[in-house]
N, C-alpha and C positions, 0 to 999 in steps of 0.2 A: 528914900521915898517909901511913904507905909504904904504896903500893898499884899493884897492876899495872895499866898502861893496855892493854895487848898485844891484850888481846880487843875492847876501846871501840872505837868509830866518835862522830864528832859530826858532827851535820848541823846544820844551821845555814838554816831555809829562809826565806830573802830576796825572796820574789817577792811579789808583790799590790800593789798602789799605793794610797797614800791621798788623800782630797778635800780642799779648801779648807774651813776655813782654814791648816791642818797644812800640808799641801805647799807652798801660798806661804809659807808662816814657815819651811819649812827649806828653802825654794830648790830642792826637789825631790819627787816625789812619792814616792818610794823612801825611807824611812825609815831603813834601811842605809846610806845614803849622806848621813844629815843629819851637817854639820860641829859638832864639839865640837874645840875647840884647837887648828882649822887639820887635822883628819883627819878621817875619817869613820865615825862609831858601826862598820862592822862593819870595819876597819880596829884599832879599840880591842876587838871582840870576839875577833879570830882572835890579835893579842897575847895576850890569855887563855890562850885555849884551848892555844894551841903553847908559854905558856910554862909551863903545867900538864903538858906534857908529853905532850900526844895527838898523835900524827902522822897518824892517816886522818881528816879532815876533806873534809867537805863543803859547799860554799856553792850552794845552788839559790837563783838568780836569775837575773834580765835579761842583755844586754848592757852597760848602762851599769855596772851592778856589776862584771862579767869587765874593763872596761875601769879600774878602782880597783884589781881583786886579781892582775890580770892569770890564766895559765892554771892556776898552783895554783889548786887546792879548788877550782875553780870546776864549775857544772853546771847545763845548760840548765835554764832553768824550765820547768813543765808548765802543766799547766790549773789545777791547785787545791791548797790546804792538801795534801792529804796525796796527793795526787800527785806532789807535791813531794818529801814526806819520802820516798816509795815510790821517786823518780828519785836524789834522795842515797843511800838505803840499798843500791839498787843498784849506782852508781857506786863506792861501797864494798868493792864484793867479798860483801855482807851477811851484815856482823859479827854477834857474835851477841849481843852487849851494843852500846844505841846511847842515845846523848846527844841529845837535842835541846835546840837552844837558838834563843831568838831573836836578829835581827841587831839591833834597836834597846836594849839593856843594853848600851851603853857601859862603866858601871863593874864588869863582871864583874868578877873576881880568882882568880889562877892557885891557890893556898890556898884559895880557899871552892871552887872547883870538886871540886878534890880532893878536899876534905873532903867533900865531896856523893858522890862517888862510893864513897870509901871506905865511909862510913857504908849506903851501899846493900851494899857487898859484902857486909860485915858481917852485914847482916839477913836478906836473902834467904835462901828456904829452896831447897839444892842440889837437889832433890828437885822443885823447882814448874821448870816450864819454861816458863813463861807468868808474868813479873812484871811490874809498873810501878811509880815511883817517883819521886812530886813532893817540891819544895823548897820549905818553908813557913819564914817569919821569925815569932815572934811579936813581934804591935804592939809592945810594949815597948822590942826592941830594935831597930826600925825605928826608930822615933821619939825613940829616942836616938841612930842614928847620921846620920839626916834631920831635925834638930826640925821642926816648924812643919808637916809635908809630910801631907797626908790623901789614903789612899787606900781602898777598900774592901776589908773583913776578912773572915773565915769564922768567925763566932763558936760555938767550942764551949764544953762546959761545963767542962771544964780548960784552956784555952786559945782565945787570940784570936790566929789566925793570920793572914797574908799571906801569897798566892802570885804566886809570882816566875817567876823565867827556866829555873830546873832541872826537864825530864823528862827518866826515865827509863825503858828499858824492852829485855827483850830480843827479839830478833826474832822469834821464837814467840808473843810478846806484843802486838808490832807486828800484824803478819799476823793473828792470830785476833781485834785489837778495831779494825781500821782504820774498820768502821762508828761504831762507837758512838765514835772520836776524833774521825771528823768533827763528830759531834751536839758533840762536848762543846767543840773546837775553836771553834766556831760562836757559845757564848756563856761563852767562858773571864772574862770579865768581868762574868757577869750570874749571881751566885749563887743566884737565882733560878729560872732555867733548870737551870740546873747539878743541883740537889736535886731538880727535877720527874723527873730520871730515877730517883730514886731511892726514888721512891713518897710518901704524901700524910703517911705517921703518921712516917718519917723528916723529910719538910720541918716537920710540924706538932710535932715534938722539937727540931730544930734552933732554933724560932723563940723556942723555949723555953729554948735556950741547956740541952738535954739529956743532947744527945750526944756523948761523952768522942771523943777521941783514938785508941783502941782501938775504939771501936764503930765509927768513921767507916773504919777499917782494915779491918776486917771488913765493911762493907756494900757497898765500893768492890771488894772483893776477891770478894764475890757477883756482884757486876753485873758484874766484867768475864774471870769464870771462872777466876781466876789469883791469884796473891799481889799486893795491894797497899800499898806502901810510904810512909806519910810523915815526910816527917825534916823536922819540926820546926824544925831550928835551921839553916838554910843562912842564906846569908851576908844579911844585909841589903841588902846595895850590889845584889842582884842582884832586888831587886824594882823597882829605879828603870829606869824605860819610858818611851818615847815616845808616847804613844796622845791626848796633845790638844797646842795651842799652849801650854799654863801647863805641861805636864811637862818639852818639850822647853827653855824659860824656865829653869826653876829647875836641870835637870841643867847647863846651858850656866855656872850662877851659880855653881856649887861645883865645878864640873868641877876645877878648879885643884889642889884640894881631895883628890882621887880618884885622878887621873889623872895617870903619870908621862910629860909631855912632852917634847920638847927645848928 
């Protein structure tokens, strides 16, 4: 898809460490730094990213990571999640459209990115100054391009989705919900948590397998005062994470598979 990057920033925030048993299985406690084909996951993200064709990058992490990407992109870490994103967007110059992405999705893809952001241009209304926009795969064609792989879904009533590696969001948008990111930052995993913000006759519709695609657009787009965006159909590859020993196991087994090495 032809689409201008000119305005994008991608932050990419790499800092927090994780526990045992994860950190001894990838030899590190930086998950950015777990080895797949002899390099390191955020070594296979920022390929992505630069060969999608975005040039303001940013990497918030540690030192051990600056000593991997050397002084490109790189940027002190802060205190926390979105202090983080706040220290990348800054380093930035603060673009007014920004990416964020994680450093543990190895199999990003330069084509699914694009297509993720295109599909954002596309939709947005020029008129809201305040958007955000996730990347959802439906199961279907996750589990066609992962067989065997289970992870947890967001079940609507037109759709059984997974969420992945793609936010979006413009800076207007950033700054006016940096609260309510952390809340949601906090249990991006636990759809559960996720719905309590959204009140009791929305979780008790969801459970019900109720609420469309468009409804869930429109109540995301209340709660966070702004236009919200989900595109449905981002790439697959970009829901595959690191977050236990059996995820990092099974990317390390198809890696081959994904990933253009030397």
């Amino acid at each position: 898809m032809d689409v201008s990057l000119k305005d994008w920033g991608v932050v990419i925030p790499a800092g927090g460490l994780v526990p045992d048993p994860l950190a001894t299985r990838l030899g590190t406690p930086r998950k950015a730094l777990a080895q797949i084909l002899g390099r390191t996951s955020i070594e296979w993200t920022l390929d992505a990213v630069r060969g999608a064709g975005f040039t303001q990058i940013a990497v918030v992490s540690g030192e051990d990571v600056h000593e991997v990407i050397g002084d490109d992109h790189w940027v002190p870490e802060s205190t926390g999640q979105i202090e983080n994103a706040q220290a990348g967007i800054s380093a930035l110059g603060h673009p007014s459209k920004i990416l964020f992405l994680p450093a543990d999705s190895p199999f990003l893809d330069p084509a699914g990115l694009r297509e993720f952001v295109g599909e954002v241009e596309m939709r947005r209304n020029l008129d809201e100054p305040k958007w955000y926009a996730a990347g959802l795969c439906t199961r279907a064609r996750y589990e066609e391009v992962f067989p065997g792989w289970s992870n947890p879904s967001i079940r609507l009533r037109d759709a059984d989705l997974m969420s992945g590696a793609y936010f979006a969001t413009s800076l207007d948008g950033f700054q006016h919900g940096a609260d309510l990111f952390r809340s949601i930052s906090e249990s991006r995993k636990s759809q559960f948590k996720m719905l309590l913000r959204f009140g009791l006759v929305p979780l008790v519709r969801y459970f019900f397998h109720r609420v469309s695609l468009g409804e869930a657009e429109s109540r995301l787009s209340k709660a966070f005062s702004g236009q919200a965006l989900i595109v449905p159909s981002a790439d697959a590859r970009s829901i595959a994470d690191i977050d236990t020993v059996e995820d990092y196991e099974r990317l390390v087994a198809v890696a081959e598979k994904f990933l253009n090495h030397p």
